[in-house]
VOPAGU-2260 file (C-alpha; in pm, 1 decimal, decimal comma):
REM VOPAGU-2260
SITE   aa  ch    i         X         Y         Z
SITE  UNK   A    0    1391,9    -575,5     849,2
SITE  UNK   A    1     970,6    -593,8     861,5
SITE  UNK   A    2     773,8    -463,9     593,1
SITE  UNK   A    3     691,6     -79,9     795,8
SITE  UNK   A    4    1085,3     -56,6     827,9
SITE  UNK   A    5    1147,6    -101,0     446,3
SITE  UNK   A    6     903,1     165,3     363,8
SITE  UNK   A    7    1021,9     469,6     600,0
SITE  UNK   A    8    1352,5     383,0     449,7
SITE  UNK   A    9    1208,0     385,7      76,3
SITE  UNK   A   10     870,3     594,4      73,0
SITE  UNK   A   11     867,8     928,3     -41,3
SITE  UNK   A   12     453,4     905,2     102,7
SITE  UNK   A   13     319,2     683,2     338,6
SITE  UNK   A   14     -76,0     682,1     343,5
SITE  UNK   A   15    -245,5     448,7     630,0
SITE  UNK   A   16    -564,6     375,4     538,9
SITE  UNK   A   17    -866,3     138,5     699,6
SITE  UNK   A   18   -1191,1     137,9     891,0
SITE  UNK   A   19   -1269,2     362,9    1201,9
SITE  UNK   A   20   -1145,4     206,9    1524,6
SITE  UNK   A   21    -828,4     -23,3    1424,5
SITE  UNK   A   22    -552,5     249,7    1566,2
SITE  UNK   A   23    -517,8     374,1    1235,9
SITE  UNK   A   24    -399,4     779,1    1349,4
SITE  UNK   A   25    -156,4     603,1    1622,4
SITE  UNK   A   26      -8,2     416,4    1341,1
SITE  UNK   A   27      45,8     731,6    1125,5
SITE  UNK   A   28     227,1     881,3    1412,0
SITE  UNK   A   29     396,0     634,7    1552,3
SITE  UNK   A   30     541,1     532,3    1194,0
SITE  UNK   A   31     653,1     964,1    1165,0
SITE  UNK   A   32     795,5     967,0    1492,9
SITE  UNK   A   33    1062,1     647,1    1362,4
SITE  UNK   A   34    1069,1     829,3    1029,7
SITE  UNK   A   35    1280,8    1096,3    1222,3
SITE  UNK   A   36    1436,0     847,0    1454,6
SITE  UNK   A   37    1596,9     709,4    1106,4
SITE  UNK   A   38    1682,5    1042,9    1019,5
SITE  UNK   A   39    1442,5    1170,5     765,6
SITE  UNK   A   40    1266,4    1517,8     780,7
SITE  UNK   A   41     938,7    1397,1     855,0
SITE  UNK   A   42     574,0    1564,9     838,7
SITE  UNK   A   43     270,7    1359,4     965,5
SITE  UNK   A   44     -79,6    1504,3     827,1
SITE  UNK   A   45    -400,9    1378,8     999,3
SITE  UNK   A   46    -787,4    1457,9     943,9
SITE  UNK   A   47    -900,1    1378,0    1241,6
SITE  UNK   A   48    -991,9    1703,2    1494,6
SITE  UNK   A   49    -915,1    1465,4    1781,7
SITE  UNK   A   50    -652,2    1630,4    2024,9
SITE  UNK   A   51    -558,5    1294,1    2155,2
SITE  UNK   A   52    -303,3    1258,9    1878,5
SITE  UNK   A   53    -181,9    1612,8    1904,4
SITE  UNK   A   54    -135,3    1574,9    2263,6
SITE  UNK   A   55     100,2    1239,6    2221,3
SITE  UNK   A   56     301,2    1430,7    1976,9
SITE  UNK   A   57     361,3    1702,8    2272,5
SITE  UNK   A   58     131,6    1952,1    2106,3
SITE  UNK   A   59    -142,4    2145,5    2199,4
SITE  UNK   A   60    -356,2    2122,8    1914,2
SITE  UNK   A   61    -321,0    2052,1    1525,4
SITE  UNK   A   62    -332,6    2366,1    1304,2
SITE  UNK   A   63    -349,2    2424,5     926,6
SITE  UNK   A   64      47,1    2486,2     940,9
SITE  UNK   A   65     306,8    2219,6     999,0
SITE  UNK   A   66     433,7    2284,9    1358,5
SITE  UNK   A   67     712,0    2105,3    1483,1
SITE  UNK   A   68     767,9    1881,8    1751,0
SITE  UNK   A   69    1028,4    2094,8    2019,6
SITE  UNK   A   70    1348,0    1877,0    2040,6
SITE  UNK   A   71    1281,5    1894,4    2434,7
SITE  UNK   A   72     978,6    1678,4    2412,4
SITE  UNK   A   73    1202,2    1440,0    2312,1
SITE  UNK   A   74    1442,3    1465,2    2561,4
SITE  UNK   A   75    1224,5    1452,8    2818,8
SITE  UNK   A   76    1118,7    1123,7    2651,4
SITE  UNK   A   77    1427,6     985,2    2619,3
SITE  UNK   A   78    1412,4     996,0    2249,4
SITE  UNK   A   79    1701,7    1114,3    1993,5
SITE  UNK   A   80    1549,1    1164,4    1682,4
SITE  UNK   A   81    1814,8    1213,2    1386,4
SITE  UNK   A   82    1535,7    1435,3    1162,5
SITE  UNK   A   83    1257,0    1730,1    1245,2
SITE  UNK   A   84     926,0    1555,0    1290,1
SITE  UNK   A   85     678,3    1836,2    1179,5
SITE  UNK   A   86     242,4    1753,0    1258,6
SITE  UNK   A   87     -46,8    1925,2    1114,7
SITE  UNK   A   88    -411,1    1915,6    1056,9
SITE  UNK   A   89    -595,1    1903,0     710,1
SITE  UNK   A   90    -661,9    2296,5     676,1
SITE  UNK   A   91    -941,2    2240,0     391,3
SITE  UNK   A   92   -1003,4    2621,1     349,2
SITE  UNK   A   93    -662,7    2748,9     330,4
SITE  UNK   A   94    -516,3    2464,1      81,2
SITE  UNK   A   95    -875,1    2547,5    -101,0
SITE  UNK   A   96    -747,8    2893,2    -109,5
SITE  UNK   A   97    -376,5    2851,7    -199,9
SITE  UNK   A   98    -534,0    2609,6    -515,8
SITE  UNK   A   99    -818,6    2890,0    -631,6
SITE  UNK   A  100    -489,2    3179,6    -631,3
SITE  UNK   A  101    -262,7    2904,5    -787,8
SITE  UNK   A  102    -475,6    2828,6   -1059,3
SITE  UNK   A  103    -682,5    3170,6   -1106,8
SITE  UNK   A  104    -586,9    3345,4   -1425,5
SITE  UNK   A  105    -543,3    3696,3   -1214,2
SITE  UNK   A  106    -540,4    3800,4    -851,3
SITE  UNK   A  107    -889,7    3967,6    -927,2
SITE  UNK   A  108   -1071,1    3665,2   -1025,6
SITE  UNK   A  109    -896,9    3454,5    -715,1
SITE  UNK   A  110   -1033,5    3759,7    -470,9
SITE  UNK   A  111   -1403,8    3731,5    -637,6
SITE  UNK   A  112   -1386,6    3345,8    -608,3
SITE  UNK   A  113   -1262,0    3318,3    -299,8
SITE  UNK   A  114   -1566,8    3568,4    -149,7
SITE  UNK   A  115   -1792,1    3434,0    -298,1
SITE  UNK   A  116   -2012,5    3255,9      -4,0
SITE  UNK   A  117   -2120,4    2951,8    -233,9
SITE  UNK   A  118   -1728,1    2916,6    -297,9
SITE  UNK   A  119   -1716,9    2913,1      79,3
SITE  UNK   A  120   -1937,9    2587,7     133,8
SITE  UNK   A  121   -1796,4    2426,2    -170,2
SITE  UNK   A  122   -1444,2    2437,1      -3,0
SITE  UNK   A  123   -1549,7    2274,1     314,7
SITE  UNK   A  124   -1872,2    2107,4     256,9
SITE  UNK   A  125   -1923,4    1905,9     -80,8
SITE  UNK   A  126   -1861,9    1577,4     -84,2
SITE  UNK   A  127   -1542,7    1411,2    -149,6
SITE  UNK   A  128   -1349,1    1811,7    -124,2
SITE  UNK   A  129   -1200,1    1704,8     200,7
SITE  UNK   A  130   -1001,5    1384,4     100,0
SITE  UNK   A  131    -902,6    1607,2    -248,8
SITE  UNK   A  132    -777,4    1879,3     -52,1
SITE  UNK   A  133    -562,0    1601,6     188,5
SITE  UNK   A  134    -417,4    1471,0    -106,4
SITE  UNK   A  135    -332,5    1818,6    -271,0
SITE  UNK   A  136    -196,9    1948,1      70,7
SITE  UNK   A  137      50,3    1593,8      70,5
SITE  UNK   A  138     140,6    1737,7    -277,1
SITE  UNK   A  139     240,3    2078,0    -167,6
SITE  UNK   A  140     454,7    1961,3     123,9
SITE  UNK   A  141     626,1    1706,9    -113,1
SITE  UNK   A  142     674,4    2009,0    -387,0
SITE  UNK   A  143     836,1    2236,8     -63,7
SITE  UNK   A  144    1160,7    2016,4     -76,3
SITE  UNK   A  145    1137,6    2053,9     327,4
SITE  UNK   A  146    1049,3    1661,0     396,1
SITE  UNK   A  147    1199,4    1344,1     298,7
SITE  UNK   A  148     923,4    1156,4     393,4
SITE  UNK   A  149     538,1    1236,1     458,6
SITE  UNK   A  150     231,7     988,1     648,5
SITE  UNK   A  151     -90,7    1044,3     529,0
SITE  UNK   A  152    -384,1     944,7     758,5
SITE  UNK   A  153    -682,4     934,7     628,8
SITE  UNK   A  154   -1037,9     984,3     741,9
SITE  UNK   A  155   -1189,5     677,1     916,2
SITE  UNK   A  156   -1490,5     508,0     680,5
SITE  UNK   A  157   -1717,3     261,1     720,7
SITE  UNK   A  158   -1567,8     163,8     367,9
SITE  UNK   A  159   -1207,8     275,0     359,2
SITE  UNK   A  160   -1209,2     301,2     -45,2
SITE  UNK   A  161   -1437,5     619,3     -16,2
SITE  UNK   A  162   -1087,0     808,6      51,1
SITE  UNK   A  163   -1019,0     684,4    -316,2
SITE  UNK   A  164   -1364,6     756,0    -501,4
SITE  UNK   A  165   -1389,8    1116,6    -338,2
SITE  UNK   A  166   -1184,2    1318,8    -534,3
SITE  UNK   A  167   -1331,8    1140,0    -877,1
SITE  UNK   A  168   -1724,6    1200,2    -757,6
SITE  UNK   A  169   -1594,8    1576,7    -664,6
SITE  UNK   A  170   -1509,4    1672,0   -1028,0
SITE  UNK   A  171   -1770,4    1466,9   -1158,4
SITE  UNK   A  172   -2019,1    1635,7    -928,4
SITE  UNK   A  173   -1861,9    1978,7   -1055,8
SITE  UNK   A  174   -1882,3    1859,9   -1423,2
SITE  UNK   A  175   -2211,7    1728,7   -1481,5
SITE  UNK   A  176   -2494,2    1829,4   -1730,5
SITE  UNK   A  177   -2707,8    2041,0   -1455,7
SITE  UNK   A  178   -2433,8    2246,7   -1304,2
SITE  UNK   A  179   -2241,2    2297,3   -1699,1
SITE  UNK   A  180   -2610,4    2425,4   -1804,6
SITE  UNK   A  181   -2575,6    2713,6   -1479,3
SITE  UNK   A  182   -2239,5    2864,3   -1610,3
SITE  UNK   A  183   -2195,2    2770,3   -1996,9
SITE  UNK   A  184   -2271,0    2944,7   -2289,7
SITE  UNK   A  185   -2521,8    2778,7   -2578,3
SITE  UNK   A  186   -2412,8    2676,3   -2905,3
SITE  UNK   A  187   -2711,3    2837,5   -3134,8
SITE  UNK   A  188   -2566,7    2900,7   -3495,6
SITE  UNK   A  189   -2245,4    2860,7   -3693,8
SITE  UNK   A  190   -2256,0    3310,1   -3737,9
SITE  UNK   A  191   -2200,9    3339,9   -3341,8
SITE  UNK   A  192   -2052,7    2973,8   -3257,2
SITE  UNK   A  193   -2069,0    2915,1   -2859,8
SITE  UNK   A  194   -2148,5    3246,5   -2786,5
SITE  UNK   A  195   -2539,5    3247,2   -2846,6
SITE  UNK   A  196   -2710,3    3245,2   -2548,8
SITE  UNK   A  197   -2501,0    3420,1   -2230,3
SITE  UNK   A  198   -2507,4    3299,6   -1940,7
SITE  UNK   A  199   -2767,1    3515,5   -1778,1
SITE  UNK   A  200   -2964,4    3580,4   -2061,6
SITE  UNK   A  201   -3315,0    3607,3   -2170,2
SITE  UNK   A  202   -3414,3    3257,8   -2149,6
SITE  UNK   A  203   -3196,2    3144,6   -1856,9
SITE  UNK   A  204   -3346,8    3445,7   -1666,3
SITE  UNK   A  205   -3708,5    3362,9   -1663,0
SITE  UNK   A  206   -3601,1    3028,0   -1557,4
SITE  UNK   A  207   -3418,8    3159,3   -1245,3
SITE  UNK   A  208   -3716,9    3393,1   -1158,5
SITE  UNK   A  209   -3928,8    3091,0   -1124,4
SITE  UNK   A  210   -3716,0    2905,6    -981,5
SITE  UNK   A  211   -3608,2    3224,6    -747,8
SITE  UNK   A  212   -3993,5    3202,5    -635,5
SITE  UNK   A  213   -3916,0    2862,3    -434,7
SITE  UNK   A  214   -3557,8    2973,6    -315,3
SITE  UNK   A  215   -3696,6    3317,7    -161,6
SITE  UNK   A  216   -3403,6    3504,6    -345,1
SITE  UNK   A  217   -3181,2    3514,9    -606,6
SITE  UNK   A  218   -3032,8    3195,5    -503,1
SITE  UNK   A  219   -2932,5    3009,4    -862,2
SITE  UNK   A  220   -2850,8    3359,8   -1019,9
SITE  UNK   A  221   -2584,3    3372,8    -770,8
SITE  UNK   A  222   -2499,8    3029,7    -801,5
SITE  UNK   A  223   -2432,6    3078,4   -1187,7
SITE  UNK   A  224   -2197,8    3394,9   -1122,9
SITE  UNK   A  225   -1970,2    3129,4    -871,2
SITE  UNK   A  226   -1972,3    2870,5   -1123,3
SITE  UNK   A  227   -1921,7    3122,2   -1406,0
SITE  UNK   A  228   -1613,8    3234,4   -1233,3
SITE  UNK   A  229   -1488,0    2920,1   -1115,7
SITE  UNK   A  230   -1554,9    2748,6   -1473,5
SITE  UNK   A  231   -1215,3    2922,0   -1547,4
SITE  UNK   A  232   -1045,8    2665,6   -1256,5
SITE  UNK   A  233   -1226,4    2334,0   -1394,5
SITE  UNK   A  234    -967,5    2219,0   -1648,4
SITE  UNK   A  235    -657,6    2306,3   -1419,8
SITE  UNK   A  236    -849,0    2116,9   -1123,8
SITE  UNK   A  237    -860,9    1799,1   -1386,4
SITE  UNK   A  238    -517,9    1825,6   -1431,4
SITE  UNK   A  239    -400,8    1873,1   -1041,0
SITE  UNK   A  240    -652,7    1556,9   -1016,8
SITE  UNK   A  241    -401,3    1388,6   -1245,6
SITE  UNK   A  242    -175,2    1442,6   -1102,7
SITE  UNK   A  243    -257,2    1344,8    -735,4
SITE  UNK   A  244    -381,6    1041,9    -929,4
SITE  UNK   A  245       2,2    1029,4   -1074,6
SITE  UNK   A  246      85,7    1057,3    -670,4
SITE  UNK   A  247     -95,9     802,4    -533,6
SITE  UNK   A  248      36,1     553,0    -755,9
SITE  UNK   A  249     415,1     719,2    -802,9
SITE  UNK   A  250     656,8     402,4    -682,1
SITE  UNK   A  251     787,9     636,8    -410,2
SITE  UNK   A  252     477,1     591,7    -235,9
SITE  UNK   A  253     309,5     296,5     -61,3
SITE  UNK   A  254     -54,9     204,8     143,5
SITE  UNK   A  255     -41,6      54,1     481,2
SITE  UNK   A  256    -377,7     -96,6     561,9
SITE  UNK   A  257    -445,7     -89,2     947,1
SITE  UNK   A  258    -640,3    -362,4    1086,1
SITE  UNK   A  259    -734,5    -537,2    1397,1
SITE  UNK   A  260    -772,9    -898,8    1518,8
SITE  UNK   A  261   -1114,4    -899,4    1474,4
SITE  UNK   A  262   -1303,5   -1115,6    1163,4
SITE  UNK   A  263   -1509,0    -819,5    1019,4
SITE  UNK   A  264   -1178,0    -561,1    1006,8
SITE  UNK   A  265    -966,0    -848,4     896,4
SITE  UNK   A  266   -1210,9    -905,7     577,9
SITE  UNK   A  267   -1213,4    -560,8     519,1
SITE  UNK   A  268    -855,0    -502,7     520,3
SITE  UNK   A  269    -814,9    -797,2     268,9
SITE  UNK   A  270   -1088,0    -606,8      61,2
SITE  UNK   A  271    -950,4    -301,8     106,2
SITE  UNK   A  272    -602,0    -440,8     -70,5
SITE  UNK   A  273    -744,4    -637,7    -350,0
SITE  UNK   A  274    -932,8    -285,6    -432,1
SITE  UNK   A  275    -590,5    -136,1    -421,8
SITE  UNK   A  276    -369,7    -360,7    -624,4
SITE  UNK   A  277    -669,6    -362,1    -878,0
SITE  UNK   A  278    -692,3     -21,5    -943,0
SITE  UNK   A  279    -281,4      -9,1    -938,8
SITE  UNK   A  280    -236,2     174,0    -578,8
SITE  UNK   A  281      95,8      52,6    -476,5
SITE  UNK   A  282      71,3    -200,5    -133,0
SITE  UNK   A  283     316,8    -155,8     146,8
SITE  UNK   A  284     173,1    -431,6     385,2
SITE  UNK   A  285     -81,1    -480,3     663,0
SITE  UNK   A  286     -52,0    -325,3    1062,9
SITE  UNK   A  287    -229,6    -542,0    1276,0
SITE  UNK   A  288    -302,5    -382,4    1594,5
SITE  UNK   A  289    -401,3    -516,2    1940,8
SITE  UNK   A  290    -268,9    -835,6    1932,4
SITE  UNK   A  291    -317,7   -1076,6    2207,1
SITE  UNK   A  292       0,2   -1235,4    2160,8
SITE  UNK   A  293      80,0   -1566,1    2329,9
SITE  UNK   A  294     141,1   -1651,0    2637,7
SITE  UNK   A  295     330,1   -1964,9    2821,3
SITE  UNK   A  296      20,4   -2163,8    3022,4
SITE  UNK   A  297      -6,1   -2161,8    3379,3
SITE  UNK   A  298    -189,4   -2381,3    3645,1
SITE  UNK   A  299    -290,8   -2232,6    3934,3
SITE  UNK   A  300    -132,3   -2485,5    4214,7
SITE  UNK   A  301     228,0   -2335,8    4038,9
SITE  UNK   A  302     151,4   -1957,2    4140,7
SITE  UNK   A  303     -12,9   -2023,8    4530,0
SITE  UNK   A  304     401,5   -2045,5    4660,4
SITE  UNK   A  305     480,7   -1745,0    4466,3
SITE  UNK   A  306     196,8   -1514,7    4568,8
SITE  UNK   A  307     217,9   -1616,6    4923,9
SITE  UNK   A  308     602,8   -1576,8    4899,3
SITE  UNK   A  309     518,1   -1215,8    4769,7
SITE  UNK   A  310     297,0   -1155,8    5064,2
SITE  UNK   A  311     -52,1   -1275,4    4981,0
SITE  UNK   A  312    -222,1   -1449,0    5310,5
SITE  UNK   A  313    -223,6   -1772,9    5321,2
SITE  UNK   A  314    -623,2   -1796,4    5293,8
SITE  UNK   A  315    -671,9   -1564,6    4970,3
SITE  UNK   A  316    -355,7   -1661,4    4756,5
SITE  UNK   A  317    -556,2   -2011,0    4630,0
SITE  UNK   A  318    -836,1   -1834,0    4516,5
SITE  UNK   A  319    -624,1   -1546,6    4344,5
SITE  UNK   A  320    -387,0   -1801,9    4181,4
SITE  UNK   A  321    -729,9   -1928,0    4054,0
SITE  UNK   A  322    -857,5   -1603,1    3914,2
SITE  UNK   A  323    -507,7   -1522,3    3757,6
SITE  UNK   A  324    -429,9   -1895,3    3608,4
SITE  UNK   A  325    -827,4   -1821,6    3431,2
SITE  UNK   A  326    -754,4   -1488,2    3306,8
SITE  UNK   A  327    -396,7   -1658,4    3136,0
SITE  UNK   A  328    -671,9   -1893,3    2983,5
SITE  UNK   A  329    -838,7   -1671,4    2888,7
SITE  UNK   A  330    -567,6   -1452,2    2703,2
SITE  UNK   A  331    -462,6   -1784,7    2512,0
SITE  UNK   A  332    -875,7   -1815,5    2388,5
SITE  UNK   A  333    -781,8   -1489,4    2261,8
SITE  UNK   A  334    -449,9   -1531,3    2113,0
SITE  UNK   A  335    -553,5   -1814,3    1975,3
SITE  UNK   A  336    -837,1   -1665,1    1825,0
SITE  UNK   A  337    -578,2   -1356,3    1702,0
SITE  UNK   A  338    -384,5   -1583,7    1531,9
SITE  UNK   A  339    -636,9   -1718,0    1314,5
SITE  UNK   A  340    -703,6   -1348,9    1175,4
SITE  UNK   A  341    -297,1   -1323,5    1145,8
SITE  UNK   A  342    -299,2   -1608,4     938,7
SITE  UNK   A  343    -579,3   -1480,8     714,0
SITE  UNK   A  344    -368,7   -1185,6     652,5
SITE  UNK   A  345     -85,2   -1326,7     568,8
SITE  UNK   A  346    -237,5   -1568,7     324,8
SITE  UNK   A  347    -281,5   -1252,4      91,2
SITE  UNK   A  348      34,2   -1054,7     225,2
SITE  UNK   A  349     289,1   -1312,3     295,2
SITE  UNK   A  350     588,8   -1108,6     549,8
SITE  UNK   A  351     429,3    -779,5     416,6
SITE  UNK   A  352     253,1    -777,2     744,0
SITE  UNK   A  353     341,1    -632,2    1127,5
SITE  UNK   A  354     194,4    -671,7    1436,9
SITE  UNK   A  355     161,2    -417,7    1736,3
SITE  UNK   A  356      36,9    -598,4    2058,0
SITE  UNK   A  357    -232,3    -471,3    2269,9
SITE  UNK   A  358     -13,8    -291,8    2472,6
SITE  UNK   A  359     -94,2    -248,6    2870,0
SITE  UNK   A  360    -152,0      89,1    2840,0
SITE  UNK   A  361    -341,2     370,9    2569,4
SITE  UNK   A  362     -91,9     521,4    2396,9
SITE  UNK   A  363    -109,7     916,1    2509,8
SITE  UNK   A  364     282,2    1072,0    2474,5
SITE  UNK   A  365     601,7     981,5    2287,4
SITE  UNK   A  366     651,8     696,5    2455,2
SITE  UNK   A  367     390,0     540,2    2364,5
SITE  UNK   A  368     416,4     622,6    2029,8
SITE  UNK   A  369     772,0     523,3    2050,1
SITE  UNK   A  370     691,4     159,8    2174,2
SITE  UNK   A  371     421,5     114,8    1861,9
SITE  UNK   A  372     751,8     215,3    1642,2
SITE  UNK   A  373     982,5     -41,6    1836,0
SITE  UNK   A  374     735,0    -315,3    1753,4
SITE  UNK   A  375     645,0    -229,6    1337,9
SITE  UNK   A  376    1005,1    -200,7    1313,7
SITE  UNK   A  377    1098,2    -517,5    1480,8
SITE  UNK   A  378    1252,9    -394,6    1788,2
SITE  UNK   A  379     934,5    -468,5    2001,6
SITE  UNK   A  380     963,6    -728,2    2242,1
């Protein structure tokens, strides 16, 4: 059994993580798509707006629900699946939303947050709210009791531990000195104890009317009201933060880093996992994508008979035996050279690592997806 087969069968959450450009969102899908081959009620959850991966799954396009995958795009496939593989898109908005009315202390004060426009670019705009609201949205499909098992894939990054740091920077950004000044109330005497100053008064005012003078409107008055009303959602957001924290690291869940044959991936994939086991994120193993894998040589005198037994005139088959003994040359070069970069991996992995040729064609439909699954789960070949 490889290392990818062990985990659909024990992972609760599968999160594939890695640079931009390794195959990373093929990997998440292909490893759903055998997570309801096995038999396991599967939900795949990507950030990337691409439709490529929506179209291999059969679908038109991702939306902020989970949408199924119509058991006749599998038959037409040729593919039995045992469990419901479900797909969807990061919705940041809506699983904003769902938190602000989850953790709001009445339906009023979710309405006013929720229209407030600031609150509107916060949700989808500030740094680090998109990989908190991924994480939080794996949470809430994992709380529904309608999957067994759900695939993370995260956003492509030049450095692949910014998925990790974003949700920390977020609620630091939301809790520092500047922005607490905006919305809390001043501690002036033990007679009125944190209730001296409010938060629009007298001296806070004449500060926002100068600084009003630069904005050309009220712009930090209105900022304080948003953060005055969202103050109230602060602590709970620390908590949920703990506990996606509490998620990441739960034994039920495991990181596959996807990499490619390539020295500068490779070293950041080995980065990548030293980061992880050192801040205690549990490591499934390394996918290794587009793999020249190697061939047996060839010399060009051995395929003239065949090619002119297959038809090729007498005068060209030489020179294309040539050409095709050079390019088996130079997929060995290659091969060679892939191996190297397998070896480096597995000096830090050991077996915890699986390898997915480069495959003749892109993968575009189930198929393909379901020959990526054959080969992380050792049926490739």
């Amino acid at each position: 059994m490889t290392a990818v087969a062990r985990l659909l069968d024990e992972s609760r959450l599968i999160v594939t993580a890695g640079t931009g450009g390794v195959g990373k969102t093929t990997t998440a899908a292909a490893l759903a798509l055998q997570g309801a081959i096995a038999g396991r009620r599967t939900a795949v959850l990507t950030i990337d707006p691409a439709r490529r991966l929506a179209n291999a799954l059969g679908l038109e396009a991702f939306t902020g629900r989970a949408q199924r995958v119509p058991t006749e795009l599998f038959t037409a496939a040729g593919l039995t699946p045992r469990a419901e593989l479900s797909a969807m898109m990061l919705d940041m908005r809506a699983t904003a939303d769902e938190m602000v009315r989850r953790y709001a202390p009445n339906a009023e004060a979710a309405t006013r947050i929720v229209s407030n426009p600031y609150y509107q670019a916060f949700s989808t705009s500030l740094a680090g709210t998109q990989e908190y609201m991924a994480v939080e949205q794996v949470a809430d499909l994992l709380r529904s009791g309608e999957y067994d098992l759900v695939i993370l894939d995260t956003p492509p990054a030049t450095h692949a531990l910014d998925f990790l740091d974003a949700p920390e920077r977020l609620l630091n950004a939301l809790d520092n000195r500047a922005v607490n000044w905006l919305y809390r109330p001043r501690e002036t005497s033990t007679r009125d104890p944190g209730y001296g100053a409010k938060l629009l008064g007298k001296g806070r005012q004449m500060v926002f009317k100068s600084l009003n003078k630069f904005t050309g409107g009220p712009f930090f008055e209105d900022l304080a009201t948003f953060l005055q009303a969202f103050s109230s959602l602060f602590e709970q957001f620390r908590v949920s933060s703990r506990a996606v924290q509490a998620l990441l690291r739960a034994e039920s869940t495991q990181f596959v880093v996807v990499t490619a044959p390539y020295p500068a991936t490779v070293r950041e994939a080995i980065h990548f996992r030293a980061q992880l086991v050192e801040r205690g994120f549990p490591f499934g193993g390394f996918v290794c994508n587009r793999v020249h894998l190697p061939v047996s040589p060839v010399e060009a005198a051995a395929l003239t008979l065949p090619l002119r037994a297959a038809g090729v005139p007498e005068a060209v088959a030489p020179e294309l035996a040539s050409d095709l003994a050079g390019l088996v040359a130079d997929h060995t070069r290659m091969a060679e050279r892939d191996a190297e970069s397998l070896d480096r991996l597995r000096e830090v992995a050991g077996d915890a690592l699986d390898v997915v040729p480069l495959l003749p064609e892109d993968v575009h439909d189930l198929q393909g997806l379901a020959s990526v699954g054959a080969w992380l789960t050792g049926r490739g070949g």
